[in-house]
Structures are given as structure tokens and as C-alpha cells.
DOTI-909402 format. One line per field, with one value per residue (C-alpha): residue number from 1; residue in one letter; x, y, z. Coordinates in nm, 2 decimals, m for minus. Layout:
N
pos	c(NUM, ...);
code	c(A, ...);
u	c(X, ...);
v	c(Y, ...);
w	c(Z, ...);
This chain:
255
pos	c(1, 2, 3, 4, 5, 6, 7, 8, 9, 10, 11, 12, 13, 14, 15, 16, 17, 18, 19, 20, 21, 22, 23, 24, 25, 26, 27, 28, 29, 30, 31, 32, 33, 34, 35, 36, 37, 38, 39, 40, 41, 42, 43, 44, 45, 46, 47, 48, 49, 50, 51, 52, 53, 54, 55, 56, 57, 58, 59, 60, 61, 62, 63, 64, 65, 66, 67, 68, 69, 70, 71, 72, 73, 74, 75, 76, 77, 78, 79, 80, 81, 82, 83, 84, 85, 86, 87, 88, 89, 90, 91, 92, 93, 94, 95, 96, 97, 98, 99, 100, 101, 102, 103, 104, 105, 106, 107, 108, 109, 110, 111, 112, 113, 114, 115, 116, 117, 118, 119, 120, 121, 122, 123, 124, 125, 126, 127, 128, 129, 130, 131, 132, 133, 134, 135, 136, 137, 138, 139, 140, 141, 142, 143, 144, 145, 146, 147, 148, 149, 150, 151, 152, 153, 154, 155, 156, 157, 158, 159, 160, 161, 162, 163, 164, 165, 166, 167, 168, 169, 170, 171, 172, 173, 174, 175, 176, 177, 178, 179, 180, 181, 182, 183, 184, 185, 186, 187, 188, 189, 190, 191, 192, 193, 194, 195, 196, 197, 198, 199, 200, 201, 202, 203, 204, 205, 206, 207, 208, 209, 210, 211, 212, 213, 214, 215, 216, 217, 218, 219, 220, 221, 222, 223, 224, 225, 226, 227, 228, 229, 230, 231, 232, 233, 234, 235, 236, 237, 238, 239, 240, 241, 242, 243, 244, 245, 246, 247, 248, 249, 250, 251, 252, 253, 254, 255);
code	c(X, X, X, X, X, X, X, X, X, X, X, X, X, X, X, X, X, X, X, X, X, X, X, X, X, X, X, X, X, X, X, X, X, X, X, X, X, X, X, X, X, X, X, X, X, X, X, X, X, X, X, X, X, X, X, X, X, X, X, X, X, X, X, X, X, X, X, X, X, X, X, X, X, X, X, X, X, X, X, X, X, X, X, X, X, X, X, X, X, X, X, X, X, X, X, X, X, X, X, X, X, X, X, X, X, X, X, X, X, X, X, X, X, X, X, X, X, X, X, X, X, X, X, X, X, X, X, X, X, X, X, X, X, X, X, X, X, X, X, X, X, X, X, X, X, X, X, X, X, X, X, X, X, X, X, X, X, X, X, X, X, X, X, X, X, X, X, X, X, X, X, X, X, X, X, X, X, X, X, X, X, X, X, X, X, X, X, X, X, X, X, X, X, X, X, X, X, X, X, X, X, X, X, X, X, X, X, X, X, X, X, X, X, X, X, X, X, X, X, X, X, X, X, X, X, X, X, X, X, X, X, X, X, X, X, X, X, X, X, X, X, X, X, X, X, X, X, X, X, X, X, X, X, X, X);
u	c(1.96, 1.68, 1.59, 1.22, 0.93, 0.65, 0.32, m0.04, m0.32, m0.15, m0.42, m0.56, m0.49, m0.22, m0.12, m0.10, 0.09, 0.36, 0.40, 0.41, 0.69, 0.93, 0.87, 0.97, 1.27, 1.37, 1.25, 1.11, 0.77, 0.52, 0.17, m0.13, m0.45, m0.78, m0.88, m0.68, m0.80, m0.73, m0.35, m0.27, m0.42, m0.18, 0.10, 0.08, 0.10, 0.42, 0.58, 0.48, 0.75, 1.01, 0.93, 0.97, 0.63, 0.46, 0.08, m0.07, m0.42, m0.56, m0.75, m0.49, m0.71, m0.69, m0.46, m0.28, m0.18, 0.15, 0.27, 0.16, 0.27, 0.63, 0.60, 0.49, 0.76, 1.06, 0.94, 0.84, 1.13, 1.35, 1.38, 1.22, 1.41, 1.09, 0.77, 0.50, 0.19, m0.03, m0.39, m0.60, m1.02, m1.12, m1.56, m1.65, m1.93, m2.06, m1.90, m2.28, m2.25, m1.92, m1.99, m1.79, m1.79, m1.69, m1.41, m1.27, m1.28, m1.06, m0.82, m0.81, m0.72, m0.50, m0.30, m0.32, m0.23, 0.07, 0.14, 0.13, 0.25, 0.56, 0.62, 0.66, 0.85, 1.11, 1.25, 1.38, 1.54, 1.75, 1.87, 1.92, 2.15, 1.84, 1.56, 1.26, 0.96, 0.73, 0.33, 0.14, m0.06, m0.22, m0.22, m0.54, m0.22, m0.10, m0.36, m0.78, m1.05, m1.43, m1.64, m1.34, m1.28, m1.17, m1.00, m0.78, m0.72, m0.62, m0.38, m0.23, m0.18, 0.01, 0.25, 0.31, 0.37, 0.64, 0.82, 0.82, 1.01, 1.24, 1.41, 1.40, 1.52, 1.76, 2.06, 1.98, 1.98, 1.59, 1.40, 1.09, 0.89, 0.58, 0.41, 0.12, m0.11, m0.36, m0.63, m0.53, m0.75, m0.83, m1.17, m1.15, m1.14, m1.38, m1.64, m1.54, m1.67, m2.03, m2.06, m2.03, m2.25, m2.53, m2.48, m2.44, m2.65, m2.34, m2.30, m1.97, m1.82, m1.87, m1.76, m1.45, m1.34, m1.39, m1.12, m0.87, m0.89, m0.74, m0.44, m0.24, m0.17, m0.57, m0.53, m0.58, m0.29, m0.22, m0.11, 0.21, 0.32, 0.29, 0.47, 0.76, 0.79, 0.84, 1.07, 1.30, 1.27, 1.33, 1.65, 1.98, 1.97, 1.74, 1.96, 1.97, 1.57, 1.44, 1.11, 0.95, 0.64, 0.65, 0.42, 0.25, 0.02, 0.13, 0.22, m0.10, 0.05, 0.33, 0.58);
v	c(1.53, 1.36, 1.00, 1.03, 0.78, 0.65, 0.66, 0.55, 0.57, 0.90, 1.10, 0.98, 0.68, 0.43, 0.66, 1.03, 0.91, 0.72, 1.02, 1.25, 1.05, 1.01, 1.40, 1.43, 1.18, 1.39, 1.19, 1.36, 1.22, 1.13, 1.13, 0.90, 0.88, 0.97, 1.28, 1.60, 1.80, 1.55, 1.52, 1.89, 1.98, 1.71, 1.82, 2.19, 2.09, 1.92, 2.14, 2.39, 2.17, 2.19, 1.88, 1.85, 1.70, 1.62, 1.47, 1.26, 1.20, 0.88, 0.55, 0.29, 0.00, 0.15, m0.08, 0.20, 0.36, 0.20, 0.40, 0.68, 0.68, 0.62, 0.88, 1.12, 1.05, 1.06, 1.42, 1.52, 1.40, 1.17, 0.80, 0.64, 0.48, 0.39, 0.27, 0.22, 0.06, 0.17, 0.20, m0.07, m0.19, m0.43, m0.51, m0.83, m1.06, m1.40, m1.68, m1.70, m1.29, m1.26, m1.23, m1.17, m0.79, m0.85, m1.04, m0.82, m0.49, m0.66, m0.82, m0.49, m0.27, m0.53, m0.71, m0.60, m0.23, m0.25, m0.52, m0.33, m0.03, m0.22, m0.35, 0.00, 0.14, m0.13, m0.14, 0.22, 0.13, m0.10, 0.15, 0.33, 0.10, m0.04, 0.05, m0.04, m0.21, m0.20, m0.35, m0.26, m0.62, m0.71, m1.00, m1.10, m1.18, m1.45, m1.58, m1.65, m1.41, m1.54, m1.30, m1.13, m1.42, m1.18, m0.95, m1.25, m1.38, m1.03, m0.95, m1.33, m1.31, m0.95, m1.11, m1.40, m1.14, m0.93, m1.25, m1.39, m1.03, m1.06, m1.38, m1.25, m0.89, m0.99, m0.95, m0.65, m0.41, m0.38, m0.53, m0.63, m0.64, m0.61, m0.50, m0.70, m0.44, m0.56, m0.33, 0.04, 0.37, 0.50, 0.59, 0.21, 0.10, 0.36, 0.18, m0.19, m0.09, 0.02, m0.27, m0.54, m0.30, m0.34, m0.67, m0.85, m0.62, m0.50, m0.13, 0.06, 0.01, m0.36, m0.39, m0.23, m0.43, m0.75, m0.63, m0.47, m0.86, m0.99, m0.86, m1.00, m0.62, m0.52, m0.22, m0.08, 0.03, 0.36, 0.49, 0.65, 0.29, 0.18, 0.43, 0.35, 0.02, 0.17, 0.46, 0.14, m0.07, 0.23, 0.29, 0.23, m0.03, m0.24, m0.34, m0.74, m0.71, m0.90, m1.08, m1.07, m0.97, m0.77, m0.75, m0.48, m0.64, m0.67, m1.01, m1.15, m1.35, m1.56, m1.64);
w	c(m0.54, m0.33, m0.41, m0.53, m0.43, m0.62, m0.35, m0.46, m0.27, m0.16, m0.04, 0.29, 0.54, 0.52, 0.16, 0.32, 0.64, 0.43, 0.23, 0.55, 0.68, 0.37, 0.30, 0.61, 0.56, 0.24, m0.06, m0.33, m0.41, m0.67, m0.48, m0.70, m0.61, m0.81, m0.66, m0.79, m0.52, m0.25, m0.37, m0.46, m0.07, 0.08, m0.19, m0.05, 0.29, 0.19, 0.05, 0.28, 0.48, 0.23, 0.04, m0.33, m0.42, m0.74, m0.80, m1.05, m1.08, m1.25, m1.21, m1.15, m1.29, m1.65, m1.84, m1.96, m1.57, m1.48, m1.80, m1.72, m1.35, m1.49, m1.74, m1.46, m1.21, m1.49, m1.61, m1.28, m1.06, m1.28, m1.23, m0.90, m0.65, m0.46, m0.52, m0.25, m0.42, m0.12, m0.34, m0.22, m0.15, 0.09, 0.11, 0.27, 0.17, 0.22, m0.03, m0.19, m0.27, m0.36, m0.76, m1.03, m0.98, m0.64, m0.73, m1.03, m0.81, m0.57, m0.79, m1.06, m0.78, m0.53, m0.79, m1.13, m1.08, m0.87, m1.12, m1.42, m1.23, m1.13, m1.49, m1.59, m1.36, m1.23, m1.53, m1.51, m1.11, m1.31, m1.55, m1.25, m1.10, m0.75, m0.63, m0.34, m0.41, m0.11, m0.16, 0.12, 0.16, 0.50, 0.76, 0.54, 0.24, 0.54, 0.72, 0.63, 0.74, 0.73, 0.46, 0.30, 0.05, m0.26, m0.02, 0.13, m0.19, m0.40, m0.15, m0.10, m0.46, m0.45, m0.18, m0.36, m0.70, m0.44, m0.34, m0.72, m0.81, m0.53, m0.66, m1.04, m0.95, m0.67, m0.88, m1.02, m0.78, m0.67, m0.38, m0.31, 0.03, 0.13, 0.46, 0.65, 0.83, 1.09, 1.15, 1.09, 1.20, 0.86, 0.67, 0.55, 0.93, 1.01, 0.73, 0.87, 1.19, 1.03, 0.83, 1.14, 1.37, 1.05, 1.01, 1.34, 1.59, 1.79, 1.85, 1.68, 2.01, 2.07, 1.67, 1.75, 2.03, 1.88, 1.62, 1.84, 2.00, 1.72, 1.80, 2.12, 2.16, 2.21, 1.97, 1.65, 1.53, 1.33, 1.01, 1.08, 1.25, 0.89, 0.74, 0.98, 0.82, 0.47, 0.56, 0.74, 0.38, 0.18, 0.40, 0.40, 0.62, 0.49, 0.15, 0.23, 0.29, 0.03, m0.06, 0.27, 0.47, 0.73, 0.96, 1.19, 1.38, 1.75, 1.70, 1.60, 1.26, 1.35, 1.04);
């Protein structure tokens, strides 16, 4: 029977290239997002391929989700060996305009769902005798960015969450990682780029290029490069990786 994976955020970017890869690797899989339509489109590509695939369509900021995300594995697939909190925001903003709005969108959909999400579900991995935990953070979780102070912070505070639940779960069979993304061609990317060409006068072009300098590579790097780094933690080989970020960033965060 196929080990079944947990994916949120499932339906475009970072989300539908992990869940392209680990079809392809043979997990059965869970696929979250909001958007039914979205999901079942990706789901029958999928299984077009052979892939047992399930969706689930819900707000994971309601308090009642990580529930219901369980619930909807277990009857769907049985108990999860993985869970990939992909689902994530990112909007920048000057320290003066980042209100209290600001703030709680970033930390309701960076921190408190996988959170609660997790606190449903790991449970059942230990039942189940392990499991994989895999947040999908960013370099912004280990280093400062200027105007993405809530950003930053949400996703500092849901590495320091994985690395807490490595060291209480580390006997028990389930482990905890996250990977640190640099700049990755998706639709998020894609709306980066527009806001600095508003806001500072530099064409799309010129916007872009200043990014791809962050990294000592001189790239953006893509999608499936991330899903790569969770199909290795999910792996067999990855069983003593435990409470650590991983980055994929062409060496631009040094740790």
C-alpha cells in the first residue's frame, strides 16, 4: 500500500510541483487548497498518471481545518505518513503600513494553520508508528528582508515551531524539517516582480534582476527544485534528518 502525503497549498506553484513529483514517486496524496476546481483539475492530471489522489477543499485559517484535513486523509487514504504544509502569503509593506490586518493574514496562514494542522494530524503518524513533517518556510525564516517585516517574522516563527517538534517528537518516530526557498518562479514571484516595478520605477526586467542577485547563483530558481528537497526528506534516506532548514537558494544563506 502506498505511503500517503498530506499537501496544502496543492494547486499551483511550490504546492502542484511537490505533488507532481511524489505522485510521481508513488505516494498517495491528499491535495488542500481552496479552490475545488483548481485541485480536482491537478487531481485528474494525476491520476491520469496512475496516482492515487484525493482533494480537499477548505480555508486552512478556520480554527476548525487541521480536523478536518485529518479527517479527510484517514477516510480518503488512511493515516498520513507525510505532511507538506506548503499553503503560504507573502505582501510587503513599509513598518509604518504594516497594520494589524497585515500582520494576522501572515501569521493565520504561515503559522497558525500548519500548526493546528499538524496538531491534528501528528498525532495519528504516532499511532502509526513515524512519519514526515516538512514546512515549506523561506530564507526570509533565516535571514531579514527590508518591507517584508510580517512575512519574515510568520515564517521565522514556523521554523522555530518545526525545530521545537523535532526535539519533542524525536523519539517517537516523526520528523520535522523545513525547507528555505529563495526566490521561486511562481504566480507569487510573478506578483513580487509587479509590485517593485510600481513602486521603485524599475521596469519588470530590472525588478527581476535585482532578485536573481541575491543569490550567488544569479537565478531564480524553480518549483520542481523544491519539490526535490521534499521527495529527499520524505525518503528513506533522510530518517536521521531532524529539525533542520534546508535551504535552496544557491548558497545565498549560509548556516
Amino acid at each position: 500500500m502506498a505511503q500517503s502525503v498530506i499537501i496544502t497549498g496543492a494547486s499551483r506553484g511550490i504546492g502542484k510541483a511537490i505533488a507532481t513529483r511524489l505522485a510521481a514517486d508513488g505516494y498517495a496524496l491528499l491535495l488542500v487548497a481552496r479552490t475545488a476546481d483548481a485541485l480536482d483539475e491537478l487531481a485528474l492530471e494525476l491520476a491520469s498518471q496512475g496516482a492515487k489522489v484525493a482533494t480537499f477543499a477548505c480555508d486552512i485559517t478556520e480554527e476548525t481545518a487541521g480536523a478536518r484535513v485529518r479527517d479527510a486523509a484517514l477516510d480518503a487514504l488512511g493515516p498520513p505518513w507525510g505532511l507538506v504544509n506548503n499553503a503560504g502569503m507573502a505582501e510587503s509593506a513599509a513598518l509604518a503600513k504594516t497594520d494589524e490586518l497585515l500582520l494576522r493574514r501572515h501569521f493565520e496562514l504561515n503559522v497558525y494553520a500548519p500548526i493546528r494542522i499538524m496538531r491534528a494530524v501528528v498525532p495519528r503518524m504516532v499511532e502509526n508508528k513515524g512519519g514526515r513533517v516538512i514546512n515549506i518556510a523561506s530564507t526570509a525564516a533565516l535571514a531579514g528582508y527590508p518591507y517584508v517585516t510580517a512575512y519574515a517574522a510568520s515564517k521565522h516563527a514556523l521554523l522555530g515551531a518545526t525545530r521545537s517538534l523535532a526535539r519533542e517528537y524525536a523519539g517517537k518516530g516523526v520528523t520535522f524539517n523545513a525547507v528555505c526557498p529563495g526566490y521561486v518562479r511562481t504566480e507569487m514571484f510573478d506578483q513580487t516582480i509587479r509590485n517593485i516595478a510600481e513602486r521603485t520605477g524599475l521596469d519588470e526586467v530590472q525588478a527581476e534582476d535585482k532578485l536573481m542577485r541575491l543569490s550567488p547563483q544569479n537565478r531564480v530558481f524553480d518549483p520542481a527544485e523544491i519539490a526535490n528537497a521534499v521527495a529527499f526528506l520524505l525518503g528513506d534516506g533522510a530518517h536521521g534528518i531532524n529539525g533542520q532548514a534546508l535551504s535552496v537558494d544557491g548558497g545565498e544563506i549560509e548556516h
